[in-house]
C-alpha positions as CSV (number, residue, x, y, z in Angstrom):
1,X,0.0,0.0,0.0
2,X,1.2,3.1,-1.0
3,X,1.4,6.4,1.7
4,X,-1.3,9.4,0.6
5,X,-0.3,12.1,-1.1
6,X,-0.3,14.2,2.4
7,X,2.0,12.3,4.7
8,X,4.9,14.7,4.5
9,X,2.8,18.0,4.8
10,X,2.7,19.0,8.4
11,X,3.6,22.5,9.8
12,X,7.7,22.1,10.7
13,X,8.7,20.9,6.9
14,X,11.5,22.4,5.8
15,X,14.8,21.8,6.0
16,X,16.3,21.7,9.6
17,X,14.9,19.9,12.4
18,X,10.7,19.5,12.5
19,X,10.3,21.9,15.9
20,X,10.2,25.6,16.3
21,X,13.0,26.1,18.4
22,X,15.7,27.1,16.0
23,X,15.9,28.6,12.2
24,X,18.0,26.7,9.5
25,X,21.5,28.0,9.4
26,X,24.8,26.5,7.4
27,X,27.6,26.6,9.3
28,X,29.9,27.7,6.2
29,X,27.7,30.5,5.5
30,X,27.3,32.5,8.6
31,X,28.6,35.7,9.5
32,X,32.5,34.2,10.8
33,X,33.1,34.9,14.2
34,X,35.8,37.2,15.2
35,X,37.7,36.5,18.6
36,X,40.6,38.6,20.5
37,X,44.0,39.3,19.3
38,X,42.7,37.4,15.8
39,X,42.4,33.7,17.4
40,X,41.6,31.3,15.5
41,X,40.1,28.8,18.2
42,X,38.3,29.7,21.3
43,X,39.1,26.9,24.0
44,X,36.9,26.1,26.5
45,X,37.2,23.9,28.7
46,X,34.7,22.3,31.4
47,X,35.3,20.2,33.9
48,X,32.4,18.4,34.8
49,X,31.9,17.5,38.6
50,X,28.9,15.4,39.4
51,X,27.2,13.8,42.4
52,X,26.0,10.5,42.1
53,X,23.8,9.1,45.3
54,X,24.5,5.8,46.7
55,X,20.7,5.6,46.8
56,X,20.3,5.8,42.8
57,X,16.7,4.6,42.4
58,X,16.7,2.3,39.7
59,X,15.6,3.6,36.0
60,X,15.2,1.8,32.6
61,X,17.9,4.3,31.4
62,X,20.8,5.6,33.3
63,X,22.4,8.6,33.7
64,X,26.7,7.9,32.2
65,X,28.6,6.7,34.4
66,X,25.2,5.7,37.1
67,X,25.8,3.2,39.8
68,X,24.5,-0.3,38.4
69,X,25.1,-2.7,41.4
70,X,22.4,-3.4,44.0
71,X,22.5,-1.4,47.1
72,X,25.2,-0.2,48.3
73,X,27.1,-0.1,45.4
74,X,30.2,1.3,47.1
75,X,32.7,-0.1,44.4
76,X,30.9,2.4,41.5
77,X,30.2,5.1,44.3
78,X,33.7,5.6,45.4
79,X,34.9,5.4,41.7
80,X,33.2,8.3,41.1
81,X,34.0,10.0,44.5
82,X,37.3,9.8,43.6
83,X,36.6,12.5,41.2
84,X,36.0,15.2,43.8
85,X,38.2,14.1,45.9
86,X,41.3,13.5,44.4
87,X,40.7,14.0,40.4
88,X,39.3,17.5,40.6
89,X,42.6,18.4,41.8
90,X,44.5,17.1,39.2
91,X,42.7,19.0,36.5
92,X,42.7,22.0,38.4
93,X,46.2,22.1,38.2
94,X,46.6,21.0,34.7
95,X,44.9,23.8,33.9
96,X,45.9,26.9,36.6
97,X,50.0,25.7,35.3
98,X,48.8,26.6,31.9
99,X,47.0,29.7,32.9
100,X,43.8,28.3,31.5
101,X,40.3,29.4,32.2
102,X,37.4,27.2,32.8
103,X,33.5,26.9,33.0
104,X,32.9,24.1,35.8
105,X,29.8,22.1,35.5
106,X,28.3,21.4,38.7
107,X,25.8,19.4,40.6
108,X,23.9,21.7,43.3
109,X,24.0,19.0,45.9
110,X,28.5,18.7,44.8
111,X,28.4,22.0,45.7
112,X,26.6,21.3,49.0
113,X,28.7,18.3,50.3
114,X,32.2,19.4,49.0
115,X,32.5,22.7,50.0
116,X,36.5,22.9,49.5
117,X,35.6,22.1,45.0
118,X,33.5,25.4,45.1
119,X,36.0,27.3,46.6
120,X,38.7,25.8,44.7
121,X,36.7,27.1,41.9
122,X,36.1,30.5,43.2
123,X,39.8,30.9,43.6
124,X,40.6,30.3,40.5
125,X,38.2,32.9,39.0
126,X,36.2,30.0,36.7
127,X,33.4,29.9,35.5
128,X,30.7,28.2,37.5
129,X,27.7,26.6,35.2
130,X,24.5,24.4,37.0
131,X,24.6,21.2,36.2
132,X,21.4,19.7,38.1
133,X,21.0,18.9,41.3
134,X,22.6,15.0,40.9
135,X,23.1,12.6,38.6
136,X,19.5,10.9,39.8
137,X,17.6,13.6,39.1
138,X,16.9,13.3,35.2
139,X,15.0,15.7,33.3
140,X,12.5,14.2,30.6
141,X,9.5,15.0,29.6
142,X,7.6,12.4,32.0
143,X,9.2,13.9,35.0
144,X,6.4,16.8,35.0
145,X,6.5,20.5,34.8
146,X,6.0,21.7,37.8
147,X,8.6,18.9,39.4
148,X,11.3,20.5,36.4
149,X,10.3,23.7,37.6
150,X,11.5,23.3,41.2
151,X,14.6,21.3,40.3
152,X,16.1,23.9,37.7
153,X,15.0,26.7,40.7
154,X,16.6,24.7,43.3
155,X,19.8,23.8,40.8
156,X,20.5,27.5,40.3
157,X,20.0,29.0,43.5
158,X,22.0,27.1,45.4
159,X,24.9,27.5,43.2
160,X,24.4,31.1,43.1
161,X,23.7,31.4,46.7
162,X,27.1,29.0,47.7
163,X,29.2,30.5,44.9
164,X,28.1,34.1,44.7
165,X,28.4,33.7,41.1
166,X,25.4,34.7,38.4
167,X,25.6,31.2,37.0
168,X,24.2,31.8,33.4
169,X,24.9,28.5,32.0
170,X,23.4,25.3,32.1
171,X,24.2,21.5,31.5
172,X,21.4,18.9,32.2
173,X,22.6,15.5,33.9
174,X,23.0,13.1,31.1
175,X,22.2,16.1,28.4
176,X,18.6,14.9,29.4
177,X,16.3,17.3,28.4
178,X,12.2,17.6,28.8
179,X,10.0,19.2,26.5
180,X,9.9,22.4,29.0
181,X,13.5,22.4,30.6
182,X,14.5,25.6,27.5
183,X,11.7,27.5,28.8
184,X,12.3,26.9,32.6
185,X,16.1,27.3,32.5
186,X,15.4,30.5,30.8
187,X,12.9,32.2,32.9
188,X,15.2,31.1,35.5
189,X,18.2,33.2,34.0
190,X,20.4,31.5,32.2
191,X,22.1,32.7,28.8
192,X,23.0,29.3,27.4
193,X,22.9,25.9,27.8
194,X,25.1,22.6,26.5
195,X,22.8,19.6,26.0
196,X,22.3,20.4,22.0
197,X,25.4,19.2,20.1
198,X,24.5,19.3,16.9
199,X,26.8,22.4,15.9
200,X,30.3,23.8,16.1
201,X,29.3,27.0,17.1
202,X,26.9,29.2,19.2
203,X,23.0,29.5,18.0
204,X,20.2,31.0,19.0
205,X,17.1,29.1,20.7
206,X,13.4,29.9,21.1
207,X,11.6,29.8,24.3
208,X,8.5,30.7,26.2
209,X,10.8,32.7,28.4
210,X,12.9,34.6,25.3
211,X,16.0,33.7,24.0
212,X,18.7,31.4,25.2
213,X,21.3,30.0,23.2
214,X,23.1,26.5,22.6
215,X,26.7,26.4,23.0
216,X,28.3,23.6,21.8
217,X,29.7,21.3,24.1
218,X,31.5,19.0,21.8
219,X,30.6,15.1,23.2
220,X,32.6,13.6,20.8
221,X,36.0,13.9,21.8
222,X,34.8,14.4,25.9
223,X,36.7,11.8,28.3
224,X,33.4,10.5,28.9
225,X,32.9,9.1,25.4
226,X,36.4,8.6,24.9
227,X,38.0,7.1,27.7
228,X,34.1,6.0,29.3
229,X,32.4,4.3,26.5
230,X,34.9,3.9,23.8
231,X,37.6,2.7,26.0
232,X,40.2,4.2,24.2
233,X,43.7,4.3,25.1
234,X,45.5,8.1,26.7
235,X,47.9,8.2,23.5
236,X,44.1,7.6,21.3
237,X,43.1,10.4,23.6
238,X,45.2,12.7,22.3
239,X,45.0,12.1,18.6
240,X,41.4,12.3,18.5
241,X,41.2,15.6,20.6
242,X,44.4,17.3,18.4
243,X,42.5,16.0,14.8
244,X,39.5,17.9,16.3
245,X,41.3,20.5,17.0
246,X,43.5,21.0,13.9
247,X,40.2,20.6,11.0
248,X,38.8,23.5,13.3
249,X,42.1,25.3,13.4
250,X,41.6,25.2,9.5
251,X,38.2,25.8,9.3
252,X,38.6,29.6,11.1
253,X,41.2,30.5,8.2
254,X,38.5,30.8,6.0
255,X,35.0,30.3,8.0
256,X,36.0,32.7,10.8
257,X,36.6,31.6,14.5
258,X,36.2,28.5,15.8
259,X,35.4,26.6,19.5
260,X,36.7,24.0,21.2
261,X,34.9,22.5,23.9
262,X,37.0,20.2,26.0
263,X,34.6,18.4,28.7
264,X,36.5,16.6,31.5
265,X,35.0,14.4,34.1
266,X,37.8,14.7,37.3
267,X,36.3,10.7,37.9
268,X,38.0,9.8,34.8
269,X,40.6,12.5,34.0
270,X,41.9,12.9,37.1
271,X,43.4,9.7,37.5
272,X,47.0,8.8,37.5
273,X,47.1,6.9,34.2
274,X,45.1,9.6,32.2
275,X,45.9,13.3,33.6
276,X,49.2,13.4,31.3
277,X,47.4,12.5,28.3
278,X,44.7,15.9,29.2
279,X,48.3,17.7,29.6
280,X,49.5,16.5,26.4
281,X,46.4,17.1,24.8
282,X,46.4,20.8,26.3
283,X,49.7,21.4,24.8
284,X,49.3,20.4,21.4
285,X,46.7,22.8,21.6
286,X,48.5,26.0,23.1
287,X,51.6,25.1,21.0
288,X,49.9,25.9,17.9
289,X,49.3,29.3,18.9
290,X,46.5,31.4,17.9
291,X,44.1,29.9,21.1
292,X,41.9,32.3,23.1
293,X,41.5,30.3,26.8
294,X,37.5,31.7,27.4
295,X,34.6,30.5,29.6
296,X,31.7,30.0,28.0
297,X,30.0,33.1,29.3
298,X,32.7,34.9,27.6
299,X,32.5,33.0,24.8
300,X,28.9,33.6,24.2
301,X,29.5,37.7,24.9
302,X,32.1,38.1,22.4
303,X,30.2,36.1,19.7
304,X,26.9,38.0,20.5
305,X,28.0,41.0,19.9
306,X,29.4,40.3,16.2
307,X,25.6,39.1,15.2
């Protein structure tokens, strides 16, 4: 049986995706960004510091990185404790050597129980962007709205209230998103959020609230992907971040100035066997010259006011 003649009219057909959220844009034809002192790349980097509760309650899909072992599942819980422990320390330094800034991703209740991470962060002038409240609180469209609506309120203000910080940016746990989280992170405040990673540079998104924008948070050549799921090797590490960065590095020659988002989870990272390959990685980078170290506020501000 053949489909009527109708089944591909409906309101959203055109080319892009079938929502109202975002106009079609081609990358190579946009107005090219223009960063400081002529860079070619922005890099921003963004540790990622999560809580995960020993008290996960079970879900047909997990959060990366969830604990998976009945109750108490100390052997995954400590795994990723060490992360704000020990790792976050790690890639702090890596990065404060190197004079790098930083946006840090965080979990409200991280900032609650390790009160040493937020002032580590304060001290080193980054960037601090919400990241939930935990890794068990997932936002999807069966959650509910008015649930959403007190977890993004209680996410942000209790990282602006700990950190003094505006926090304008925002990263759902898992890059889970809801029909409504756009519209409540918004209202809420924020300039721009991560979970969308479907472009190389900034955009402009549509919401109840007014505009916020997508940044893009490359996933890709994260640790979490690399090291996490693909179980690569460091040295693999570092090829696949400097092959990222060099196309890009090409790219703003001709198409204007690029980002590179470089998303590092301290509970993988910030171990022993894998901090020098982030080092490495970092270098190959800075070597090249022509790198503008941002947070993704600044980011965002410089590129905003070139459109």
């Amino acid at each position: 049986m053949s489909l009527p003649s109708n089944y591909f009219d409906y309101p959203f057909r055109r080319p892009g995706m079938d929502h109202d959220r975002y106009a079609y844009s081609n990358l190579f034809k946009r107005k090219p960004a223009v960063w400081p002192d002529g860079a070619r790349i922005a890099l921003w980097i963004v540790p990622t510091l999560e809580f995960f509760p020993l008290d996960m309650a079970p879900k047909a899909v997990k959060p990366p990185g969830g604990l998976e072992r009945p109750y108490p599942d100390y052997w995954n819980y400590t795994l990723r404790d060490y992360g704000n422990r020990v790792g976050f320390a790690r890639v702090f330094r890596a990065l404060e050597t190197r004079g790098l800034k930083a946006t840090v991703a965080m979990s409200a209740r991280l900032a609650e129980r390790y009160p040493h991470v937020l002032q580590e962060v304060n001290r080193l002038k980054f960037e601090l962007m919400a990241h939930g409240l935990d890794m068990n609180h997932i936002h999807a469209t069966g959650v509910g709205r008015e649930v959403e609506q007190q977890w993004v309120d209680n996410s942000l203000s209790t990282l602006r209230r700990l950190s003094d910080q505006p926090v304008k940016g925002w990263y759902s746990p898992a890059y889970s998103q809801s029909h409504d989280t756009l519209d409540l992170v918004a209202a809420a405040g924020c300039d721009y959020v991560c979970d969308w990673v479907n472009d190389d540079m900034p955009y402009e998104l549509r919401t109840k609230a007014g505009p916020i924008h997508a940044m893009p948070h490359a996933y890709e050549i994260s640790d979490l992907q690399i090291f996490h799921f693909y179980k690569y090797k460091p040295a693999q590490f570092v090829e696949q971040v400097s092959d990222h960065f060099e196309l890009l590095y090409r790219e703003a020659a001709t198409y204007g100035g690029r980002i590179v988002a470089l998303s590092l989870r301290p509970w993988i990272s910030g171990v022993p066997h894998r901090i020098a390959a982030v080092e490495q990685a970092l270098d190959l980078m800075l070597r090249r010259g022509g790198v503008w170290s941002a947070t993704g506020a600044e980011i965002l501000a410089c590129w905003r006011s070139q459109q």
